[in-house]
C-alpha positions in Angstrom: 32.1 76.3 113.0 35.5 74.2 114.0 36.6 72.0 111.5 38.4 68.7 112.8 41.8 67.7 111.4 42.0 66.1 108.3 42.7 62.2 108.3 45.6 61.1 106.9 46.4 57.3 105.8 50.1 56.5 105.0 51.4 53.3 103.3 55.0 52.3 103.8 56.9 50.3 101.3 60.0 48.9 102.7 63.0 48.0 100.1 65.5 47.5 102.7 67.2 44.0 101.4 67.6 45.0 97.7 68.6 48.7 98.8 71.1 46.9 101.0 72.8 44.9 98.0 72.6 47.9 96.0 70.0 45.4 93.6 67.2 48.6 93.8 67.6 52.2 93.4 65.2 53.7 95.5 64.8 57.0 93.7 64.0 55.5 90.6 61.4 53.6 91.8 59.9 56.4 93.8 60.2 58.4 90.3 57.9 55.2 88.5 55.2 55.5 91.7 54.9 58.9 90.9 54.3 58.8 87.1 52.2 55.9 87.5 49.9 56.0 90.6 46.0 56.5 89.8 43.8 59.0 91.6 40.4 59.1 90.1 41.7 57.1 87.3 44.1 60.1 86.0 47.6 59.4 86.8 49.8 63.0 87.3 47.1 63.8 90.3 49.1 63.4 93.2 50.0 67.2 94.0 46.3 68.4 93.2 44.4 65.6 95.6 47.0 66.1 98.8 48.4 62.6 97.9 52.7 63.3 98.9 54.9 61.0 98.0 58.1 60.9 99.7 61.2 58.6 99.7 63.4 57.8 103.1 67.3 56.1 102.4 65.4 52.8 101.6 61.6 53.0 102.4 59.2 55.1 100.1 56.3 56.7 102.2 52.6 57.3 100.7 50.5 59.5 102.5 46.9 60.3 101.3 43.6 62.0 102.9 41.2 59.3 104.0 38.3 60.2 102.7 40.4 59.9 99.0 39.9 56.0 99.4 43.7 55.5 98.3 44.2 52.1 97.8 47.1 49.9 99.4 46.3 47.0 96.8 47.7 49.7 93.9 50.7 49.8 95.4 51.4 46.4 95.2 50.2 46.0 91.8 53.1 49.0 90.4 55.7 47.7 92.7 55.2 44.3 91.0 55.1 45.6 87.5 58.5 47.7 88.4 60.2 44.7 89.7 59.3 42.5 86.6 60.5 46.0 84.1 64.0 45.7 85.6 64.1 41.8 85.7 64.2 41.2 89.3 60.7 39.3 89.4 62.2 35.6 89.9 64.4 37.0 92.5 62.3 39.0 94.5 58.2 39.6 95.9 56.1 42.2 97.8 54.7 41.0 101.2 52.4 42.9 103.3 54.4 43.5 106.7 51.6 45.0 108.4 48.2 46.7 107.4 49.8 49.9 106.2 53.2 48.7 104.8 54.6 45.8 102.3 58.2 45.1 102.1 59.8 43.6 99.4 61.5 40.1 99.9 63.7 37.6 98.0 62.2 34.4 97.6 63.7 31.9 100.3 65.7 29.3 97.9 66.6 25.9 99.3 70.3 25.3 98.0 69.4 21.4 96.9 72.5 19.9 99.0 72.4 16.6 98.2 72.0 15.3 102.2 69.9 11.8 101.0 69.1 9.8 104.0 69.9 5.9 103.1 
C-alpha cells in the first residue's frame, strides 16, 4: 500500500503595520498563540498533533494537518484578546486578507478638519 502525502493547511497572520512602528512585538505574541491555542480543547497540544507554529520578521505562520479541522476563526478570537491585554484594541483590528491569512489593521480615523461648506 502507498500512502498519499499528508495535507497541510497553513493560516498566515500578517502584523506588518504595528511591527513597522515598533507598536507589536512579534515574538511575544507568537509566545501567547502558543500557550493559548486549543487542539481538542487542551491547550499545550501543538507539538503532539503536528500543529507548528512558526514566526517570520513580522508575520506568524500556522500550519496544521487537514484532517485536524484547525480552525482560522480561533485565531482571530486570541489575536483579539492579545491586542485588548496590551491596550491596543481602540487602535487596531484583525481583518481577513484572504481565506488563509488575517492581517491586523489600524482603524482608518478621519482627522475632523473643520472644512464646513457654507
Amino acid at each position: 500500500m502507498v500512502k498519499g502525502k499528508k495535507s497541510i493547511v497553513k493560516f498566515v497572520i500578517d502584523c506588518t503595520q504595528p511591527v513597522d512602528d515598533k507598536v507589536l512585538d512579534v515574538a511575544q505574541f507568537e509566545k501567547y498563540l502558543h500557550d493559548r491555542l486549543k487542539i481538542g480543547g487542551k491547550t499545550g497540544q501543538l507539538a503532539t498533533s503536528g500543529v507548528v507554529l512558526s514566526r517570520d520578521r513580522t508575520k506568524l505562520t500556522v500550519a496544521s494537518p487537514a484532517e485536524l479541522g484547525f480552525s482560522k476563526r480561533q485565531l482571530k478570537y486570541l489575536s483579539k484578546r492579545y491586542l485588548k491585554k496590551q491596550q491596543l484594541k481602540n487602535y487596531m483590528r484583525v481583518v481577513a486578507a484572504s481565506k488563509n491569512s488575517y492581517e491586523m489593521r489600524y482603524y482608518a480615523i478621519s482627522g475632523g478638519d473643520g472644512d464646513d461648506e457654507e
